[in-house]
N, C-alpha and C positions, 0 to 999 in steps of 0.2 A: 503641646501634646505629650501626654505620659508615653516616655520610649523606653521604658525598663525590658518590654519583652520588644524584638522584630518582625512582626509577620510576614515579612517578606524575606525571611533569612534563606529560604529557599524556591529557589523554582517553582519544582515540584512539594505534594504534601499526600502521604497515602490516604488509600481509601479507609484507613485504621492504624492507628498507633500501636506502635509495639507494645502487646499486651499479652499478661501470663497465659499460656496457652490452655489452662483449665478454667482463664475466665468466662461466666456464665453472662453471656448478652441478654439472650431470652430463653422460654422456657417453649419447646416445641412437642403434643401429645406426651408429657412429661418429661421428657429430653431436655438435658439443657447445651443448648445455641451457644458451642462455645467459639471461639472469632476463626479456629479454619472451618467449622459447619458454616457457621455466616457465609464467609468467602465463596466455598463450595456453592451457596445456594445463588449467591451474586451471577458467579458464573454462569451456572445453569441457567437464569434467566435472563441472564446478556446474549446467550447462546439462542434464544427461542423468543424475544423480542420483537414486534413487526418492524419491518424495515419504515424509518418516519423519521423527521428531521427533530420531532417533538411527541413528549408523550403525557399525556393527561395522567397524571397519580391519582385514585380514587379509590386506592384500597383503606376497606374502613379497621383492620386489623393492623396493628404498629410495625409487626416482624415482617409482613408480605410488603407493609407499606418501603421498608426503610429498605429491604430487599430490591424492589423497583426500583426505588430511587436510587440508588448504586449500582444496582444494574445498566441502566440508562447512563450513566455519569459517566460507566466505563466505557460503553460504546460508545460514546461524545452524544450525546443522546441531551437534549435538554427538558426537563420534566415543567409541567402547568403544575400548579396547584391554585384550582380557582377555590371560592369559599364555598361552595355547592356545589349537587352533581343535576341542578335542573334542565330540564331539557332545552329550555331558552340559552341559558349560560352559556351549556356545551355549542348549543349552535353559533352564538356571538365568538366564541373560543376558533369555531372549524372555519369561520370569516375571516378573520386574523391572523390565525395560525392553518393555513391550508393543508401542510403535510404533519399532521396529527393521527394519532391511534389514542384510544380511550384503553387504561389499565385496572381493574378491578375484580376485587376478591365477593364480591357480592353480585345477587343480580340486576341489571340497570334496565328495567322492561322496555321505559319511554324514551331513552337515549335514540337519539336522532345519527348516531353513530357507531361505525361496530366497535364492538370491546369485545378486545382480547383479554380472558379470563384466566386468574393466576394458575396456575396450572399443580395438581397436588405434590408434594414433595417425593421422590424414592424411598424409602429403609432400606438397609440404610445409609443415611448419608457418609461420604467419604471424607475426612476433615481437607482442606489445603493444608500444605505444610510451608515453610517458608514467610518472607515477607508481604504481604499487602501491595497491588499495583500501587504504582504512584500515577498520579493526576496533576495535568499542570493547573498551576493556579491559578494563571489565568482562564480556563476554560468557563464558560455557562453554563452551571450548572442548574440552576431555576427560574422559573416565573413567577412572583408571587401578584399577588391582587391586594390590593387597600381593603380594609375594612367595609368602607361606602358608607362609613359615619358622617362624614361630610358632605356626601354627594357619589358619583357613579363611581365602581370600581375602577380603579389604574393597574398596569402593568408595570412590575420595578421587578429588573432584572439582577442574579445573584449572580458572581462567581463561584468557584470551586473554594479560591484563597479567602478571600471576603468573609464566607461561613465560618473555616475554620479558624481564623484569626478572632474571626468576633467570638465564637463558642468557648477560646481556648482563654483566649482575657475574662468571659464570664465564668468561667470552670475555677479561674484562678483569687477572684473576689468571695465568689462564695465557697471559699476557705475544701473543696469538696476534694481535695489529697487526703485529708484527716478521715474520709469516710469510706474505708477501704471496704470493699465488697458492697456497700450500700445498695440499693434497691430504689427504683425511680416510677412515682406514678404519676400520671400527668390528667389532668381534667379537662384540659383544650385539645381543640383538634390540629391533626399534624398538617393540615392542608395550608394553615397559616404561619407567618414567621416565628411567634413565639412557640408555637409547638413544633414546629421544626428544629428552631435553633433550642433550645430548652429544653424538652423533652428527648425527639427522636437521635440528634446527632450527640448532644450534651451527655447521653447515654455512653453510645458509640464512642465516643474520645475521651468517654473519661471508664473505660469498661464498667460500666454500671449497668445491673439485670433492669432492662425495662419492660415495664408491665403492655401488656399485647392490648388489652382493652381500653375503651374511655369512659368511667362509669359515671353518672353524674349527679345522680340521687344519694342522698348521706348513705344511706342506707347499705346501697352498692360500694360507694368509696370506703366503706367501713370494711367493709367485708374483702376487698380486693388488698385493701394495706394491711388486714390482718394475714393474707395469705400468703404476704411476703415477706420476706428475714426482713430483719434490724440490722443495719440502721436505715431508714426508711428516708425517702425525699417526695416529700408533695410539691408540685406544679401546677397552680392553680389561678384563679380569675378571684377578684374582689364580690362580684354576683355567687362563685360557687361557694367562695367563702362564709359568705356570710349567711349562705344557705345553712352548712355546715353548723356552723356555730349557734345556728336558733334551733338547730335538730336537738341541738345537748350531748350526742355524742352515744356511750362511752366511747372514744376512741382509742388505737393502739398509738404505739408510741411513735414520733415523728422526730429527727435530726435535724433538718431544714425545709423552710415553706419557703418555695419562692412565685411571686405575685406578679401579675403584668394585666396590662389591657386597657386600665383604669386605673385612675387615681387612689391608692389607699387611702383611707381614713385611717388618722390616727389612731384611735380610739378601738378600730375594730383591727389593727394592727396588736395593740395591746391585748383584745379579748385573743385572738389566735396563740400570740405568745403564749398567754395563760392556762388555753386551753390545754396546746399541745405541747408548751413546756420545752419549746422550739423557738431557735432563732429565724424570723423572718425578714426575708431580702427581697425590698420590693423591684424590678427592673423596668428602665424607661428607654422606648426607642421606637422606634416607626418602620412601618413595612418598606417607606423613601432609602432608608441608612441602614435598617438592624438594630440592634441591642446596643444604643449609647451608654447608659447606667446604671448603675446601683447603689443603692441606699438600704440601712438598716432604718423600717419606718421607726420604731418606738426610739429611736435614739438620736435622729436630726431629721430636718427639712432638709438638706444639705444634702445634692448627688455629688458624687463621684465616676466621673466617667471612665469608662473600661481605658484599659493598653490599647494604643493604636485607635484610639480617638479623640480629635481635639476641638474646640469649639471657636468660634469667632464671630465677630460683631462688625455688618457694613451695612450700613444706609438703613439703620433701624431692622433690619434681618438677623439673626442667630444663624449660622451655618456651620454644617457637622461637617468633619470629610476625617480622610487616614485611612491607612492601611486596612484597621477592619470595618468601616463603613464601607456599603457597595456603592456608593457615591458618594460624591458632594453635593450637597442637599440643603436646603434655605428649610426651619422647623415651623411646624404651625402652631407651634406653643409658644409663649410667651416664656422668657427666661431670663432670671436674672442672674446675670455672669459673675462668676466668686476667683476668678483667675480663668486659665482654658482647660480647666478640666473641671471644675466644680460649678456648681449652678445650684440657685432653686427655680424649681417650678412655679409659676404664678397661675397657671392653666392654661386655655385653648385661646387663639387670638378671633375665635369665631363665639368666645365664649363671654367675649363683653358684651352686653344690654344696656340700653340706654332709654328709660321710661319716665314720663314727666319729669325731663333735668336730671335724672340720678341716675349711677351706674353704679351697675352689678356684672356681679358672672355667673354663668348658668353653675357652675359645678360649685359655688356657695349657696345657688337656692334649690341645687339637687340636692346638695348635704342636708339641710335644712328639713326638707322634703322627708327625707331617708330618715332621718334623726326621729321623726314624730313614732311616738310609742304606739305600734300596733301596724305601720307600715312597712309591709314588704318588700316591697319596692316603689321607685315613683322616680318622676322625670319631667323638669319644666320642658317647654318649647321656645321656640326661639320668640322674638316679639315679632307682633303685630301689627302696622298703623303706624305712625310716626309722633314724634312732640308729646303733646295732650294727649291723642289718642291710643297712643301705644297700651296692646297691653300684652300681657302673658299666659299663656296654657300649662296646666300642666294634668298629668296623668299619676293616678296612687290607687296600687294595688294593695286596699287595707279593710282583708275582711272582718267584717261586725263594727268597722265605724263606717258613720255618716261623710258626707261631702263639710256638714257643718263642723261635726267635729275634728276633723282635718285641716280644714281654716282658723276653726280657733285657737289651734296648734302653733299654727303658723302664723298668725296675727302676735305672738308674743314675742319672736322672735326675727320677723321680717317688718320692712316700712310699710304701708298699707301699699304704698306704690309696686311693689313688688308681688301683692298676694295674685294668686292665678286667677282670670276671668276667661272662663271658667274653670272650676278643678273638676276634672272625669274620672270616677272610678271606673277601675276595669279589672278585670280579671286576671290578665298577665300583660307584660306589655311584651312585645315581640321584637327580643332579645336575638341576635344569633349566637351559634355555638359558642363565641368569645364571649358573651354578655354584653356584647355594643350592641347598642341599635340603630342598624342602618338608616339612612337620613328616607329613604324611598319607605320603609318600613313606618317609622316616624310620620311621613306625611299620609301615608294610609292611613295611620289610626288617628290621624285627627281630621282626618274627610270622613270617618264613619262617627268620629263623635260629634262631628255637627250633626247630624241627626239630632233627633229627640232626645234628651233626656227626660228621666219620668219618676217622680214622688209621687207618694198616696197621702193624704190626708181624709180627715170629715167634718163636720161641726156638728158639736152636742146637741142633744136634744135640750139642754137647759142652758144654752149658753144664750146672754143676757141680751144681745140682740135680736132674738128674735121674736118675745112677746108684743103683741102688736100685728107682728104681719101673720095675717090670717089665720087667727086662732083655730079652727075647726080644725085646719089643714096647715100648718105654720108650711114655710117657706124660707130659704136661706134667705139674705139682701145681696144684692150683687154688689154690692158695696163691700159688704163683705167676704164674700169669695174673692173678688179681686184684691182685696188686702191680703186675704191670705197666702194669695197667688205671689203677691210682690214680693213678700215676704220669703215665703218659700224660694224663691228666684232672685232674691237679695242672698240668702244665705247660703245655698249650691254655685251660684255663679260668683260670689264673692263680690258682689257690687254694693252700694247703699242702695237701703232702703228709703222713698216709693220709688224714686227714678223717675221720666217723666211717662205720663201715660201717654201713649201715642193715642191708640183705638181700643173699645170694647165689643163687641156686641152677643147679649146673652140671647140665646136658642132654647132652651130646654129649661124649665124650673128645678130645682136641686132640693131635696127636702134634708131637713137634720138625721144624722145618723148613717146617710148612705154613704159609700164609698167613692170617693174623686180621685181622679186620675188627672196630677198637673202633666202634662207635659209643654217642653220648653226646649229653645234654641239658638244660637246665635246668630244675627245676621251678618250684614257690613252695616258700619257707622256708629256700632254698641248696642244698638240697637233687637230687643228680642222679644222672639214671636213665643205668643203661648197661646194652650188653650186647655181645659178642662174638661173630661169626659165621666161618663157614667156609666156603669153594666148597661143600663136600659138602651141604651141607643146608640146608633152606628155614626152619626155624626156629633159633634163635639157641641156640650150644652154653654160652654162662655169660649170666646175667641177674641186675640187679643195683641197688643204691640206694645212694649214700653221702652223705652227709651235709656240703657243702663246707666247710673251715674255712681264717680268715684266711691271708694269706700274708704 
């Protein structure tokens, strides 16, 4: 374990560091929040707080937000931060946690709870003068919640010492003394650890002005970093990123990006550099521990883990612990150990697939995914079936191309073993505000893409088989429509073409030139159903089963 700095060299640690007293925190109706107006307003709302063992943070504004939360800290008050304010949530939350009050600067119509509402500030405010309480270290300071990329959200408790020991080791890698006065906007939200620890506190302990809002469209991020001095710091996600970077910008000038959430891509690691003409630091750590590492992506695979955390290896487990870890904690990553403080990443241990004999990992065939020119996003699923039958889903959000052209993307670059059966277009995939997508999220959208999928096709009026069948009146061959069918549903679903034909049976006659509607689906055993419709009629004129085989 790196012991250059002590987080425990004290008991106690304040609610703020000694800081110039005309530093600007934030900006209030053009006022700026300098650390005794903070204080002042801590006070005030420690003073006027419901009486509650626990308190829901839900303010959607950064300064009312960081407000409550030190509010609450100082009364010994422990704050929830769940990752939504749904009304289910809350009520799982008031099961769990009994003596709760809900905090928020917005209105919550459907909350199943009262919420006590921020209350407006005086003019004007009176600054504190003096030092910052102190808090002991040990105290509970939060609750935060898992992601639910893996499954149901968990509760992992913080202390008071915990936070600030991890913030002030991450404060001190990303080199952030050199950026004196700097300015801090952040693109995640504070209800999670990295925008907790990264954004809201990372501010606060290192007096940097942070931006109140969370904007998330280029557009807004543009407009919000031009509204604040230089030297600027973006805190962002690899999703918002790369949002960013396909907008083209102009953008204003940037000091330091720092990344979390997700795995950076090298590659777009380097586009950001270039863009912003900024050193970026990407940060790895889990809502289980906090903020373990840091790495400069363009410049190694190689982390380095913060002060005050060390690493270890038993019975085939990676386990984080130290002073600023809030526990000790077994990783669900895969890592390979470079001494106890360095590693690299190899990815998620949930992230190996194993499909006829051959293994992979999902976050090499998201890459992959992601890589194909004209795709916005996209995301394999986990496998299916077992041995032989295994196979893989995936979703790509890639408007104006086909499902085919998508595959034949990916047929250059992956074993045929690995192409998805089926690939879903879709619109967006349903990302949360970090850019994960929760595992319940995940299996919704692939209970609604079993549903139908649906391609349009026709067959010519002069196309070569049809001379013969009833000249007056020609006629498709069902022979033909079902070829075409296969076809079509060979190359959407990524299977070979014909597969076995299970059943036919045509209903309606189909003439050249008119408009067919395949629709198709997956069932169990690879096996899928189609059938073909036409404007003229309410039931389907061919219906059908084939049997999918490798590709």
């Amino acid at each position: 374990m790196n012991g250059a700095h002590d987080p425990r060299a004290a008991a106690d640690a304040p609610l703020l560091p000694a800081l110039a007293p005309e530093t600007m925190l934030f900006e209030d109706a053009g006022v700026a929040v300098t650390p005794g107006c903070f204080l002042a307003e801590v006070e005030r709302i420690a003073v006027a707080l419901p009486e509650a063992r626990y308190v829901v943070n839900l303010c959607a504004d950064r300064y009312r937000y960081a407000i409550s939360l030190f509010a609450a800290l100082w009364r010994g008050q422990v704050t929830l931060l769940p990752m939504n304010p749904l009304p289910e949530s809350l009520a799982a939350l008031a099961r769990q946690y009994p003596e709760l009050s809900v905090v928020a600067d917005e209105p919550l119509p459907h909350s199943p709870l009262p919420v006590w509402h921020y209350p407006p500030a005086p003019a004007p405010v009176i600054p504190v003068r003096g030092l910052a309480p102190a808090i002991p270290r040990d105290r509970q300071a939060v609750v935060l919640f898992t992601s639910g990329s893996t499954g149901e959200p968990v509760a992992q408790s913080r202390t008071w010492g915990a936070l600030v020991a991890s913030v002030e080791a991450a404060a001190r890698v990303l080199d952030l003394d050199t950026l004196s006065g700097a300015a801090l906007l952040g693109t995640v939200p504070h209800q999670h650890s990295y925008g907790l620890e990264s954004v809201t506190l990372l501010a606060l302990r290192r007096g940097l002005r942070c931006e109140r809002t969370r904007p998330l469209l280029p557009a807004d991020i543009a407009a919000r970093l031009a509204a604040l001095p230089a030297p600027r710091i973006l805190v962002t996600t690899p999703v918002h990123l790369r949002a960013l970077l396909d907008d083209g910008g102009p953008w204003p000038a940037v000091a330091r990006i720092v990344c979390a959430t997700a795995l950076l891509a090298p590659e777009l690691a380097r586009r950001a550099e270039a863009c912003f003409a900024a050193p970026l630091y990407e940060i790895y750590g889990c809502t289980e521990v906090g903020q373990i590492a840091v790495r400069r992506t363009v410049a190694t695979e190689e982390w380095q883990c913060l002060d005050g955390i060390g690493l270890s290896e038993q019975a085939g487990e990676v386990w984080a612990e130290g002073p600023a870890a809030a526990r000790r904690a077994a990783l669900n990553d895969v890592l390979e150990l470079r001494g106890g403080d360095r590693f690299i990443l190899r990815g998620r241990k949930s992230d190996v697939v194993n499909v006829a004999g051959k293994r992979s990992s999902l976050a090499y065939l998201n890459h992959q995914l992601n890589a194909v020119p004209g795709v916005r996003d996209g995301v394999f699923g986990s496998a299916t079936g077992d041995g032989e039958m295994a196979r893989l889903t995936a979703y790509a959000v890639a408007p104006g191309l086909t499902a085919e052209q998508v595959l034949a993307a990916l047929r250059r670059v992956l074993d045929p073993a690995f192409l998805p059966r089926p690939l879903h277009l879709v619109d967006e995939l349903p990302r949360n505000a970090l850019g994960k997508l929760p595992q319940r999220a995940l299996d919704a959208l692939g209970e609604s893409a079993c549903a139908w999928t649906s391609v349009e096709f026709s067959i010519a009026h002069d196309h070569p088989a049809l001379p013969g069948h009833f000249p007056e009146r020609p006629i498709v061959p069902g022979a033909l429509l079902v070829d075409r069918a296969l076809r079509a549903i060979a190359t959407t679903a990524g299977t070979a073409y014909p597969g076995e034909l299970r059943h036919v049976k045509f209903l309606h006659p189909v003439l050249p030139g008119a408009t067919i509607e395949l629709r198709w689906k997956s069932g169990k055993d690879d096996e899928i159903e189609f059938e073909l419709r036409l404007a003229a009629h309410d039931d389907p004129a061919v219906t059908g089963a084939v049997k999918a085989a490798r590709g």
